[in-house]
N, C-alpha and C positions, 0 to 999 in steps of 0.2 A: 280742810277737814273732809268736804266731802270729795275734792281729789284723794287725796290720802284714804279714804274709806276704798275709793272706786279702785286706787291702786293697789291698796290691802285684797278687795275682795279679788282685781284681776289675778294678782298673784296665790294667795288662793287657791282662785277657781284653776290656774294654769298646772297649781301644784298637784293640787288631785287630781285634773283631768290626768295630767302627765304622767302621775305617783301609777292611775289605775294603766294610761297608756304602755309605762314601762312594764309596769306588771304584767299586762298580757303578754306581750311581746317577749318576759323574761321565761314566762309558765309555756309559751308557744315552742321556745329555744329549748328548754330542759324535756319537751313532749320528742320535740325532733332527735335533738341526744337519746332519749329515751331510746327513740325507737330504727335508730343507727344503733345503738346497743345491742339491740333485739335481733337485729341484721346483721350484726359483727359477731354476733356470739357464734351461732353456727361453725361461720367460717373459720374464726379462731379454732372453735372445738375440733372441727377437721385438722385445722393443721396443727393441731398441738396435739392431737388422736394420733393411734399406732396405725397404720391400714394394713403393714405387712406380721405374717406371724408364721409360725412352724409347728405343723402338727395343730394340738389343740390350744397351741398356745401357754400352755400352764408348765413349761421349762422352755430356760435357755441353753442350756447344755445336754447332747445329747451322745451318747456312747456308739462307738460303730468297729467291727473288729479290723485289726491289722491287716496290710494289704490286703484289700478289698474291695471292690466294686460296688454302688448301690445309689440311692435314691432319696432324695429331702423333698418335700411337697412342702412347699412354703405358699401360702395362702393371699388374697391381696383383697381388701375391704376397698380400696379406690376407686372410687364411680367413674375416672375419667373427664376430660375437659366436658366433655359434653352429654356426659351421662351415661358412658359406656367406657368400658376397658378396654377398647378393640385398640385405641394406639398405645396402652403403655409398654415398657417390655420392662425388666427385669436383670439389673446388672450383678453376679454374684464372685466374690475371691476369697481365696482362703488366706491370711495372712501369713500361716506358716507353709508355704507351699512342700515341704520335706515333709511335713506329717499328714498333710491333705491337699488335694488337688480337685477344682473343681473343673472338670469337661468339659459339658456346656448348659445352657439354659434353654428349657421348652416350655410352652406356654399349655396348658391345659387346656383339651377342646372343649367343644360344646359351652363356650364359654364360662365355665367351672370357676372362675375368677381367681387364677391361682397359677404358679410354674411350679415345674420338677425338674429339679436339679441333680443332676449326675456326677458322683463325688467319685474317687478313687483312690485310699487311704496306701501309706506308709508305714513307715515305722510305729510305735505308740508315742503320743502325744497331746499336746492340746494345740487346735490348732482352733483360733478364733475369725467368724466369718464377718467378712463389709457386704451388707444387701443392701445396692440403691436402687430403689425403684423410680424407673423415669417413665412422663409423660412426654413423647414425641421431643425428647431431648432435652426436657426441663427436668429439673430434679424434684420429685416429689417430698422423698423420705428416704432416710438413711438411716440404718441399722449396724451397729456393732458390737450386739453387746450377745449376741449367740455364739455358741463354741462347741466344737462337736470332740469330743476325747476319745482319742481312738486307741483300743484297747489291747494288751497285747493278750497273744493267743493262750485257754484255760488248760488245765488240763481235764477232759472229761470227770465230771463226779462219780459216774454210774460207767462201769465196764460190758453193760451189755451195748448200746448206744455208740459208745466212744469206739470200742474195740470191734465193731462189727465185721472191718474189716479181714479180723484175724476169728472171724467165726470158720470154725474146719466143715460145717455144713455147706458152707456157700463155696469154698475149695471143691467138695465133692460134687455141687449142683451145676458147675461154672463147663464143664467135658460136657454137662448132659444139655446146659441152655445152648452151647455152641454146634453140636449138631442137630439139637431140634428145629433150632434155627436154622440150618443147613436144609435139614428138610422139608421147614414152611418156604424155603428158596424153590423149591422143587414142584412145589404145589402152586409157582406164580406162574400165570397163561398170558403170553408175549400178546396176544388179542386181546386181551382183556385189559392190559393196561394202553392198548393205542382205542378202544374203546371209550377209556375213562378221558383219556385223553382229550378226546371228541366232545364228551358229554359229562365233566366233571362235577355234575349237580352233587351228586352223594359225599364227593371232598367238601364242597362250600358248606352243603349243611352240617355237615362232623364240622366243621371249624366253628360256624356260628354257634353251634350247642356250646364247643367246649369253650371258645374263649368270651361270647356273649351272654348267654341261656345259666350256662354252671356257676361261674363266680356270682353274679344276681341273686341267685336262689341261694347261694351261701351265704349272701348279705341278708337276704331275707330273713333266712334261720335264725341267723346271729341277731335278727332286732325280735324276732317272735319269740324266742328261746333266752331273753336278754343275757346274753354270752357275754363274760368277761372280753375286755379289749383286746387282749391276747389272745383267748383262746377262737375269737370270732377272726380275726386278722388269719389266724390257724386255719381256721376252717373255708374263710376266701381263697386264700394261697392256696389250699388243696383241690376244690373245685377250682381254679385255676391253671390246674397240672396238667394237660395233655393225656391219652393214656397213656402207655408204655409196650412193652413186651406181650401183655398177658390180652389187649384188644383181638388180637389175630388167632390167638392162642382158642380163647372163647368160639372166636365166628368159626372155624372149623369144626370144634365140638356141638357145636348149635346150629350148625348145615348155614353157616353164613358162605359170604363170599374172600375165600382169603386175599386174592389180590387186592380187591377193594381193599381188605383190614391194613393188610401193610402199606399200602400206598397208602391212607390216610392215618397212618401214624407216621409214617416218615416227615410227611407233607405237616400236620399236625406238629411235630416237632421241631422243624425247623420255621413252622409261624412261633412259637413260643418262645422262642429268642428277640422280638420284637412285641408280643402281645403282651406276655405276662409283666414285662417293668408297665409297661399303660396299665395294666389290669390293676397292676399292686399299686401303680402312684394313685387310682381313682379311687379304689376303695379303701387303701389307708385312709386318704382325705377323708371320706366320706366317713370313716370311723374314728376321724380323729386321732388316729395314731402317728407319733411324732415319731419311732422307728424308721431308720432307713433299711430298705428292703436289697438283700443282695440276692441279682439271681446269677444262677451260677451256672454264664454261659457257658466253662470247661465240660460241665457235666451234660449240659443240654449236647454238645458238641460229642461225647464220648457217647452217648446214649444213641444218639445218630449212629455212627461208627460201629457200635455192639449192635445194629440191627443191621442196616446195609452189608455189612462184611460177612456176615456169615450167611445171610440170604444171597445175597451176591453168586458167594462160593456157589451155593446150592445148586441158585441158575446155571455156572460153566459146569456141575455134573450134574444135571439133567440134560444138558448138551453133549456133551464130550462121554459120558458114563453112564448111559441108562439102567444097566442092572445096580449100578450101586445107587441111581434116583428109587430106583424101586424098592429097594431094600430100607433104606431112609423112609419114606413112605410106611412101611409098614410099621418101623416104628415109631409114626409121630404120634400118635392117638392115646400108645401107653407111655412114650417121654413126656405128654404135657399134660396126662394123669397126677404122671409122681413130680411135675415141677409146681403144678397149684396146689397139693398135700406138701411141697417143701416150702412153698413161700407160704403157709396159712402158717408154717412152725416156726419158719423164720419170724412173720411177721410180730406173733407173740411171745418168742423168745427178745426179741429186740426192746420191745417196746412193756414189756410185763411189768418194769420198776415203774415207767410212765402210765401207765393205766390202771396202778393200783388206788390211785385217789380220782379216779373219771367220776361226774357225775350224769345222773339221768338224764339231762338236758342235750348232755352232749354227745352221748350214745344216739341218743332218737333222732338227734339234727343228723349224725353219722350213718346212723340207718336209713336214714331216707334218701341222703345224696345219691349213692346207685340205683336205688330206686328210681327216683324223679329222673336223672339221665336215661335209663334206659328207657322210659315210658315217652321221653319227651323226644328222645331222637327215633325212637319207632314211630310216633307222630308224625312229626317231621318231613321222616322219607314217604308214609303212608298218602302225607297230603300231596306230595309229588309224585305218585303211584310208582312209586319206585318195584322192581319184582320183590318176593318174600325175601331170598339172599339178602337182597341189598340193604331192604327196613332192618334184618336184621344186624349186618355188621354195622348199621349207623347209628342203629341202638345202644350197640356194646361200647364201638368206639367213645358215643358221648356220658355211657353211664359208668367206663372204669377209667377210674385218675389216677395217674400217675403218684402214688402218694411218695415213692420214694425220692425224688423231685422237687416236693412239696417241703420234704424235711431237711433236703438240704440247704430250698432256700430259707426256711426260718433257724438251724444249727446256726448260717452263717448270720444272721440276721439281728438277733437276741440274745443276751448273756445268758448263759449258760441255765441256770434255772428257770428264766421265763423262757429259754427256746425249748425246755420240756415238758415246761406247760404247755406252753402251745403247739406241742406236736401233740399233745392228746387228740387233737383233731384227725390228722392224717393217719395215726393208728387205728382208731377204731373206722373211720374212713377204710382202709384199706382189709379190716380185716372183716367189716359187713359186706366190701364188696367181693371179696372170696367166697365167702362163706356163702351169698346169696347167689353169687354163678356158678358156683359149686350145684347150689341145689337146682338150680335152674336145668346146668347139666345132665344131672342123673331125672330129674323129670324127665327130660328130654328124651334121655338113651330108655327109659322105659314107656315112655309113651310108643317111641317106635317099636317097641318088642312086643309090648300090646295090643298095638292098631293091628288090625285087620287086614290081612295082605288087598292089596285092590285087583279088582274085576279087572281082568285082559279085557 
């Protein structure tokens, strides 16, 4: 009995100790599972997460016109093995290689965490993309469910726009741009460009304004002004633009320096064949625009060509034909009179269906861009005591943009009705910056008619 009692109580006492002993040990085990969970969870979450995306992410399919050239910013959320994305790269294909073809892949600087890929389109179609993103040769994440449909070509809605070509104005102005051009050729000083040569500060700073300083301040605008995604994308692209023709045109009317003007629009123009696809892959990112952006090196290349060529000319008859330099000469001042009274009609014959619905925002973001260039590239040169000449061709070059440049790369860029929304940007871009060098001009030629001859 009292064995029996001592073995009852042993067993018992063993069963509770034990019953509580398992118990801790069971609530210890489900603490640790617990918090193995807790620790797995992340991880899973990452790898079951997207880290790659295009644009904003909010489509998979995106539209780009027939043979074409252009640009995809594909984004990458991957922290990397060790906390940084410095080894990953970016592997991308087109599955239908006939409809689309991808180039190559670059990786976005400044660590932007993101590549831009360079497509260049076919026939129309749909042509579906594989993005693998690796990590130093391991595979992260793969992607196949994006598709870019490449569109065939519209026919213009609007006949001022489409048909610009066969405008008879720009027939009649095309004799008078080719030899006024002929004789801003006339007006370049073989010293002055082995000077520039020497001491190319006034080129650097024209280049930092326009492809650093101008796209910025556009991006600006567009978040101050909160611009539709189009019509801000618009307004980047244009501050983007290089000048054109009418930089050099300006510095002579305003006692700049013309060799400066065209050497740094040449020069200028052939950096924008390399700046503006960086320009437009950064800041579409930055605005979230899932567009791919064509820029149209033909035109960047013909633009070259329509200046060099008939400045060119100019230089062998300043050489070879002095009375016919001179005679050129006399009349550059009233050819590039009636060519900024032909492009201000041009400008708003072209664009008049497009800027019948503009709003305020985007007028005043448009009036200010020549503005701010011109004040900032007068800055600029002033801070490098540049002579008055020089502050002032470095002002013109970085305050007038090339807007026609600007529309062609969003024509090629956008279907049809939002590429004329968002050219509302570069039209009134271009027709404030007429307008306000226009006035500048004739301040100009009257301030000197008024000033006071000076003391011998």
């Amino acid at each position: 009995m009292g064995a029996a009692e001592g073995y009852e109580g042993w067993d018992l006492e063993w069963g509770v100790d034990g019953g509580q002993g398992w118990g801790g040990f069971i609530t210890l085990l489900a603490l640790l599972l617990l918090l193995l969970g807790c620790w797995a969870q992340p991880a899973r979450g990452q790898q079951a997460g997207r880290y790659l995306s295009v644009g904003d992410g909010s489509t998979l399919e995106f539209d780009f016109p027939e043979r074409s050239r252009g640009i995809m910013v594909v984004s990458s959320r991957y922290p990397g093995a060790n906390g940084t994305a410095g080894g990953t790269r970016l592997s991308a294909a087109s599955l239908a290689p006939v409809v689309l073809t991808v180039e190559n892949v670059s990786t976005l600087c400044c660590g932007a965490g993101g590549f831009v890929v360079a497509i260049r389109s076919g026939p129309a179609g749909l042509a579906p993309l594989r993005l693998r993103l690796l990590d130093r040769h391991r595979l992260v994440e793969e992607r196949g469910e994006f598709r870019v449909r490449v569109l065939p070509g519209e026919e213009p809605e609007h006949p001022g726009l489409g048909h610009f070509s066969e405008n008879p104005l720009l027939y009649a102005l095309l004799p008078l741009i080719f030899v006024n051009k002929c004789a801003f050729g006339c007006k370049v000083e073989l010293e002055a460009l082995r000077d520039l040569a020497r001491q190319p500060h006034p080129v650097l700073l024209g280049i930092l304004g326009q492809f650093v300083a101008m796209p910025l301040y556009g991006y600006l605008m567009s978040l101050a002004f909160a611009l539709p995604k189009a019509l801000a994308l618009g307004l980047v692209v244009t501050c983007s633009s290089p000048g054109g023709g009418g930089g050099y045109l300006y510095s002579l009317l305003l006692g700049g320096d013309v060799t400066l003007a065209i050497s740094m629009t040449l020069l200028s123009t052939v950096a924008a064949a390399g700046l503006m696809p960086l320009s437009s892959a950064l800041y579409g990112w930055l605005l979230s625009a899932h567009q791919s952006l064509h820029v149209p090196f033909a035109k960047i290349l013909a633009t070259l060509l329509f200046i060099a060529v008939p400045i060119s000319a100019g230089l062998l008859v300043k050489c070879k034909l002095p009375r016919v330099a001179r005679l050129l000469l006399l009349l550059i001042k009233p050819f590039s009179f009636a060519l900024i009274l032909g492009g201000l009609f041009m400008a708003y014959h072209m664009g008049a269906f497009i800027l019948a619905d503009v709003r305020p925002p985007v007028v005043l973001a448009g009036l200010s861009v020549p503005l701010f260039g011109l004040l900032l590239g007068y800055l600029l040169a002033a801070c490098l005591r540049l002579p008055g000449p020089h502050c002032r061709t470095v002002s013109i070059e970085v305050g007038v943009q090339n807007s026609l440049l600007a529309l062609a790369v969003l024509q090629l860029s956008f279907r049809r009705r939002q590429a004329d929304y968002a050219s509302q940007a570069p039209f009134v871009v271009a027709l404030s910056s007429t307008a306000e060098m226009l006035l500048l001009v004739l301040g100009h030629l009257l301030y000197k008619k008024l000033r006071p001859p000076a003391s011998p």
